[in-house]
Phi, psi and omega in degrees: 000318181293311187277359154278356180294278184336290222296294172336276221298304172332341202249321191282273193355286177293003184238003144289311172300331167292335159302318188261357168244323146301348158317287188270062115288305204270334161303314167325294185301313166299340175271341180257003149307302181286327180309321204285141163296152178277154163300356155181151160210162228274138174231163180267150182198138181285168185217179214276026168223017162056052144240168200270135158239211201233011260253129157309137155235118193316133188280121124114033222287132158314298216248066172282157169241090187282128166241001199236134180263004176256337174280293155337344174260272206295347163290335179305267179334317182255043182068341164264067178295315194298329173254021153325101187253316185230143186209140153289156189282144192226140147286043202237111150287354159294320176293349229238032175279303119014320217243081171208188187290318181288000168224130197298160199261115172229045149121207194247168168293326210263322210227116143310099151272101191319348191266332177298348176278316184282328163311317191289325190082032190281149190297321210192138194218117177274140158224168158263152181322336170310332168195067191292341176286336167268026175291346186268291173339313177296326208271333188320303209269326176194173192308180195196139177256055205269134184226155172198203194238117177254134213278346168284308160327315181099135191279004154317281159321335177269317157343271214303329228257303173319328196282322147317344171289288166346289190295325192309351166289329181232051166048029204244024173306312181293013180260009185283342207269359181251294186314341182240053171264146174106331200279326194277322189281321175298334184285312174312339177274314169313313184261002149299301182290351181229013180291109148124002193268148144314108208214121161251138171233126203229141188242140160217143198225152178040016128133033182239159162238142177210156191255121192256143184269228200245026183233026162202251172291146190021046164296341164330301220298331203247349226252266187306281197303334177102259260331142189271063189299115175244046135264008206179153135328137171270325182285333175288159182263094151244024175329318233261259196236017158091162173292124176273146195233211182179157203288338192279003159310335183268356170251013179273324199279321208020091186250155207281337188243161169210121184260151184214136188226099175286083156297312175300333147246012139307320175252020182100335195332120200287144161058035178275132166288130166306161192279334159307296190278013180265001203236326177268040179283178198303319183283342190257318205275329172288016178251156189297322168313298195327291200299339192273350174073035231214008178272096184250117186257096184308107177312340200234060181298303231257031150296316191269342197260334194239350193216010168338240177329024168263157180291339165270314181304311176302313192264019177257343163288326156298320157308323187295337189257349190269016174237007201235306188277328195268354184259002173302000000 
């Protein structure tokens, strides 16, 4: 009697223990389940009619392809450059690590060449607004990334909410809050110096001047910063290149500011007059903005005009305006 009792507790044992080991077996397994990476994951994006969608993208992707230089900054920024494989081409001295033999040439911010983007093989192909009509065309060779700035968020914001899309790609969301520390108290400082100021924001091409508001280029200036742009209809569109003007508007406007945004030597434009002398004619100079040194000419146009919504780009715009305001 005694040893079939001994046997009983023995057989209950071992089959407690077996029990107990197949628990933790499948707790293991389920944890190396939950652990694993997904195989894509969902990013927000515009699509070739600029409404936001959803677009799968391969989790942790190798292989980019950049058409976009504010996407190309921020990729830059979290560290995965290296795997850049195709870029359009940039005069960005920052980018230009970017510009060598090891990453294939696919074209312009403007113009794609579709057949070098397909050469390359990306995993994932970032564009800009410059080229929402190839957004189909593009999606054909791989998922497409479209990011852009929205000028009501304000482009801070749009900086942070992008770079966060962007990492959520490579699993690298907690490095966006260090890559954006610092922009919202400069932007605060910035908007200390212009609290109660006056602002014509003015772009100038082809030896013309025109005035841009606060829904497209350098809205910073009237959106974030405050400046009271009386340049423009708040109801008017100057997204593109802005309302063509004139000079005796600025002396009609007479603004304690003037922001110049040089398009033309923002793209290079061969035998283009600088944006100073097409802007310091005779009519400019009797003006109160003039005598006061009150002119701020952006050191960095084709920053402003071609890579808006990158993280190196964001903080070399605020120096081109913290250094004309903040050093009064």
């Amino acid at each position: 009697m005694k040893k079939l009792l001994a046997l009983t507790a023995a057989l209950m044992l071992a089959l407690g223990l077996t029990a107990c080991g197949s628990a933790a077996a499948a707790n293991e397994t389920a944890a190396e389940t939950t652990d694993a990476e997904p195989e894509t994951v969902s990013v927000s994006s515009l699509n070739a009619g600029k409404e936001t969608v959803t677009v799968e993208v391969p989790y942790d992707a190798q292989r980019i392809a950049v058409l976009d230089m504010a996407s190309l900054d921020i990729l830059d920024a979290l560290g995965v450059g290296d795997r850049v494989v195709g870029s359009a081409k940039t005069t960005l001295s920052y980018l230009q690590d970017y510009m060598t033999e090891d990453v294939a040439q696919l074209g312009t911010i403007k113009e794609a060449d579709l057949e070098a983007v397909m050469a390359c093989e990306p995993d994932v192909i970032f564009i800009g607004g410059r080229l929402a009509e190839s957004y189909d065309a593009l999606s054909e060779i791989a998922p497409v990334v479209y990011l852009s700035v929205d000028t009501e968020l304000g482009v801070v914001e749009s900086v942070r909410q992008n770079a966060a899309n962007v990492a959520t790609i490579f699993g690298l969301e907690s490095k966006v809050e260090d890559l954006m520390a610092g922009f919202d108290s400069r932007i605060a400082a910035l908007a200390d110096a212009a609290e109660g100021k006056t602002a014509i924001v003015g772009l100038v091409t082809s030896g013309g001047f025109n005035i841009l508001g606060n829904d497209g280029r350098c809205s910073m200036v009237g959106r974030e910063i405050g400046f009271e742009n009386i340049g423009i209809d708040a109801a008017a569109a100057t997204s593109t290149h802005g309302n063509e003007s004139s000079f005796e508007f600025v002396v009609e406007k007479d603004p304690d500011y003037m922001v110049v945004l040089d398009r033309d030597a923002a793209i290079a434009t061969e035998g283009a007059k600088l944006a100073q002398e097409v802007v310091e004619n005779e009519l400019v100079k009797s003006t109160r903005v003039y005598n006061d040194g009150h002119i701020i000419y952006l050191a960095n146009p084709a920053v402003w005009y071609t890579a808006e919504g990158g993280i190196t780009a964001l903080d070399i715009m605020l120096q081109d305006l913290e250094t004309p305001l903040l050093a009064q």
